[in-house]
ZADO-1210 file (C-alpha; in nm, 4 decimals, padded with zeros to 6 digits):
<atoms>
<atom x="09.2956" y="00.3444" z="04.2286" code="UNK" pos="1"/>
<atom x="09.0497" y="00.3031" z="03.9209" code="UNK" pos="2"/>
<atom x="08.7198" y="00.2100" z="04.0350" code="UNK" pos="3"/>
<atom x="08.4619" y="00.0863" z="03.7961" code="UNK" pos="4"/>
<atom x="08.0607" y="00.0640" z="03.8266" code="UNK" pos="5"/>
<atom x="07.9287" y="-00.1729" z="03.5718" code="UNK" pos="6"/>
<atom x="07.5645" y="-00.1311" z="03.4995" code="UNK" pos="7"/>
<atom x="07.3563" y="-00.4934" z="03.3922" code="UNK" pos="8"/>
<atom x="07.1732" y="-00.4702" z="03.1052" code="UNK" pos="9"/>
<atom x="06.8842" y="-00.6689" z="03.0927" code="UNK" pos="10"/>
<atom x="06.7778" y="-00.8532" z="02.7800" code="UNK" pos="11"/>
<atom x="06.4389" y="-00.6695" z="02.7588" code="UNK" pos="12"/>
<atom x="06.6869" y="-00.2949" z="02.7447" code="UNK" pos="13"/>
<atom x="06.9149" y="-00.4740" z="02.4838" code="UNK" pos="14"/>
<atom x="06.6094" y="-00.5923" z="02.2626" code="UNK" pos="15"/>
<atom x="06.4812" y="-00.2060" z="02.3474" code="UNK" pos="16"/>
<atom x="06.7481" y="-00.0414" z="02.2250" code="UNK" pos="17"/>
<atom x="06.7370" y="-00.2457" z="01.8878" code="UNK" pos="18"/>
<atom x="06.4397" y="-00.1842" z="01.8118" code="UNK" pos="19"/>
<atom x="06.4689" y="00.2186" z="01.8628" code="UNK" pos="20"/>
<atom x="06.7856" y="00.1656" z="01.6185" code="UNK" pos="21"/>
<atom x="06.6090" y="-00.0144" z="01.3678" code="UNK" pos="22"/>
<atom x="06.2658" y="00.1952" z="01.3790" code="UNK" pos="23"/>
<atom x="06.3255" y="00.3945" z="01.0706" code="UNK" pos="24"/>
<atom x="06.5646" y="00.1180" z="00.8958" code="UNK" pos="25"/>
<atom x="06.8438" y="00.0503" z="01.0309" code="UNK" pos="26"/>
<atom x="07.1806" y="-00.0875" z="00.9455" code="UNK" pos="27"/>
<atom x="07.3419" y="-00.3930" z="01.1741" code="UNK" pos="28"/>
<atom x="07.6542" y="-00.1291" z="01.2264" code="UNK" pos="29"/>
<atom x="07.3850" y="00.1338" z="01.3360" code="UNK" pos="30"/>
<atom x="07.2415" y="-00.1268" z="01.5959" code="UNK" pos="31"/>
<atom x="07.5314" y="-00.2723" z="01.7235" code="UNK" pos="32"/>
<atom x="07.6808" y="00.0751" z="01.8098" code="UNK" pos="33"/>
<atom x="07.3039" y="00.1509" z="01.9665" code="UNK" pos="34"/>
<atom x="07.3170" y="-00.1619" z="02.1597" code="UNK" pos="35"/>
<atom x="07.7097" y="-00.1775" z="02.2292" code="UNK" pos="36"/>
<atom x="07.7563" y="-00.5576" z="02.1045" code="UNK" pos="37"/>
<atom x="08.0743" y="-00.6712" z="01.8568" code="UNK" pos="38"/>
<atom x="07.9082" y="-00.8176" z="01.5540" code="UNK" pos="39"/>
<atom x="07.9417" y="-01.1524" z="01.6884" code="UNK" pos="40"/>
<atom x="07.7462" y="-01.0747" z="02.0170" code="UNK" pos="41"/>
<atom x="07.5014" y="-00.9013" z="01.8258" code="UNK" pos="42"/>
<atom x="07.3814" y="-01.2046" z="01.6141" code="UNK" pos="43"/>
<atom x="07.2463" y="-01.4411" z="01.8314" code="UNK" pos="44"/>
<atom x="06.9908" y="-01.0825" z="01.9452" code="UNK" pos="45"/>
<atom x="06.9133" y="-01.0145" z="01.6272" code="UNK" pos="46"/>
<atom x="06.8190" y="-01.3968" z="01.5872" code="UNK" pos="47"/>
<atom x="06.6056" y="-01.3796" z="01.8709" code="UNK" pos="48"/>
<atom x="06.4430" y="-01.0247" z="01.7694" code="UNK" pos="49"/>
<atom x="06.3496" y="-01.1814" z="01.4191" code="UNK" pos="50"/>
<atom x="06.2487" y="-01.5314" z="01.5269" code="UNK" pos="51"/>
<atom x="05.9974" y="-01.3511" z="01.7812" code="UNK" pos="52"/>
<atom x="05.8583" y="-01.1110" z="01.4757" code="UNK" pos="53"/>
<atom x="06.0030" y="-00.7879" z="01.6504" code="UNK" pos="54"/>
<atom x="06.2220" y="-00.7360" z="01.3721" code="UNK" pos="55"/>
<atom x="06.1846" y="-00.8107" z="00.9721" code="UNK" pos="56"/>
<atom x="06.5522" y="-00.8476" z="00.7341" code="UNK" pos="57"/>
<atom x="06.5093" y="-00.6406" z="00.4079" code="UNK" pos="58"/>
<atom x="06.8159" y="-00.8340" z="00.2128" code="UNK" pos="59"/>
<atom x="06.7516" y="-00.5349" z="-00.0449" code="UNK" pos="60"/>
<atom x="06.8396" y="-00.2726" z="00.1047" code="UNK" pos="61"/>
<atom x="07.0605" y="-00.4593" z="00.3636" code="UNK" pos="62"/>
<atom x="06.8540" y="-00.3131" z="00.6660" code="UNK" pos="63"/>
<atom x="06.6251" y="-00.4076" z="00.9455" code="UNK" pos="64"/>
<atom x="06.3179" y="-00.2736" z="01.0571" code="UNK" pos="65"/>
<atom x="06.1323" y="-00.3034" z="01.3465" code="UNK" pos="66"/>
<atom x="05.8181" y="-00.4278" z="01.3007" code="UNK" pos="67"/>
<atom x="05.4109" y="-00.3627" z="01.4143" code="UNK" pos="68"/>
<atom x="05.5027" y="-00.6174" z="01.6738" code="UNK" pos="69"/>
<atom x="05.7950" y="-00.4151" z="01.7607" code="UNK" pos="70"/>
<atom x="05.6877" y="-00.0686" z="01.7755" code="UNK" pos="71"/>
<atom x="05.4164" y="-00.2320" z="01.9783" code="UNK" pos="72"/>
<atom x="05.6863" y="-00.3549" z="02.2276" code="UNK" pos="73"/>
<atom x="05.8392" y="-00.0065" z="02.2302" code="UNK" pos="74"/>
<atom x="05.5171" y="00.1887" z="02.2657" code="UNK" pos="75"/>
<atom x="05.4783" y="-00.0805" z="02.6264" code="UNK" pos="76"/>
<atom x="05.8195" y="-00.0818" z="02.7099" code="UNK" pos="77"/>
<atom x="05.7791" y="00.3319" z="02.7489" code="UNK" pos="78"/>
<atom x="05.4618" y="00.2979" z="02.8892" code="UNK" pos="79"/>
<atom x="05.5996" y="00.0707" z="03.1845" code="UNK" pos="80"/>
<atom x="05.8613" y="00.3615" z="03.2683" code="UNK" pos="81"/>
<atom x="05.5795" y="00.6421" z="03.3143" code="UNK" pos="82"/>
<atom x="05.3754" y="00.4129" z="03.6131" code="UNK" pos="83"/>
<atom x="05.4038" y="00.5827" z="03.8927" code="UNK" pos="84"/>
<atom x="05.2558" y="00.3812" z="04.2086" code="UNK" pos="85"/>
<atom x="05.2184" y="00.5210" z="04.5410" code="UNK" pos="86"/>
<atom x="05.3634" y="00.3886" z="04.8049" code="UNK" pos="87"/>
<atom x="05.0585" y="00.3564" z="05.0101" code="UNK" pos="88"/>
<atom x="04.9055" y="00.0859" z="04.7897" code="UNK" pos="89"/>
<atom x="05.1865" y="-00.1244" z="04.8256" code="UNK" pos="90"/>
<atom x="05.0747" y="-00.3963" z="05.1053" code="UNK" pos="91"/>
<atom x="05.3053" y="-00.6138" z="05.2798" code="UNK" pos="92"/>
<atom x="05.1530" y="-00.9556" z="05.3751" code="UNK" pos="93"/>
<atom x="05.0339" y="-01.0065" z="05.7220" code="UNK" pos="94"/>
<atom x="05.2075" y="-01.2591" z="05.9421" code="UNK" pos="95"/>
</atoms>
């Protein structure tokens, strides 16, 4: 008996792990492998990553970079992994 665990990827990881591939220039081969899309599922991502300004097209060289906006996103997105909150401030509301 095979038993499989799939793991959900949210949109905000797939974006994430984009914009880490295309940091330093990427190529759309380079992110799709990075993000584990086809081509085809990649698009409509990379679509949404340029139409919100966290990644710029270079036709020229045939690569995309992440942008200020992006890095921005990136430098968050860690930040939001190293909160730590104790359990004592969490409150449940009173009934």
């Amino acid at each position: 008996m095979i038993i499989s665990t799939v793991k959900y990827t949210s949109k905000t990881d797939i974006i994430v792990s984009m914009l880490e591939a295309a940091r330093y220039g990427g190529m759309k081969t380079k992110i799709m492998y990075s993000s584990y899309f086809s081509s085809h599922q990649l698009r409509a991502y990379l679509e949404l990553a340029i139409k919100n300004g966290l990644l710029a097209y270079d036709s020229t060289k045939q690569r995309y970079k992440t942008t200020e906006e992006g890095l921005r996103l990136l430098e968050l997105y860690g930040n939001i992994g190293k909160l730590e909150l104790a359990p004592s401030a969490w409150t449940m509301p009173q009934k």
